[in-house]
N, C-alpha and C positions, 0 to 999 in steps of 0.2 A: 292416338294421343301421343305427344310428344314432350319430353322433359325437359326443360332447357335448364332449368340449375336444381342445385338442393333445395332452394329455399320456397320450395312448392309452388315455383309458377310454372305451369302448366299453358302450351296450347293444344286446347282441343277441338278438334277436327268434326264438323256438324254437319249434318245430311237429312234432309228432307224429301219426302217422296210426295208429289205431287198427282191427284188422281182425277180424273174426268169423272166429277162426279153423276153425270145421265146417264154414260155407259157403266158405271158402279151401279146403279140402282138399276137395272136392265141386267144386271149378275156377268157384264165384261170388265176384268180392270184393265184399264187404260191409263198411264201415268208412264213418270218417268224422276230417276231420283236426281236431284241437283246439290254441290255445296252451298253452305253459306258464305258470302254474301251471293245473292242469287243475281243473276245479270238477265231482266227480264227480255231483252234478246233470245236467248237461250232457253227460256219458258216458250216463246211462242211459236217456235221450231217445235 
């Protein structure tokens, strides 16, 4: 999280963890965490 003035604006920094949900249910996690805005390039690597 980062402060850029007093007047409470705020950028905050968001992270989603992405899981293979078959190998989840098979009891492997398999995923990987990406930020937001997500570049679905980078999802399917």
């Amino acid at each position: 999280m980062y402060i850029i003035n007093k007047r409470e604006c705020l950028i905050v920094e968001m992270k989603v963890y992405i899981v293979n949900l078959g190998k989840y249910n098979e009891g492997e996690s398999v995923g990987a965490w990406f930020n937001l805005p997500i570049n679905l390039d980078d999802v399917r690597e």
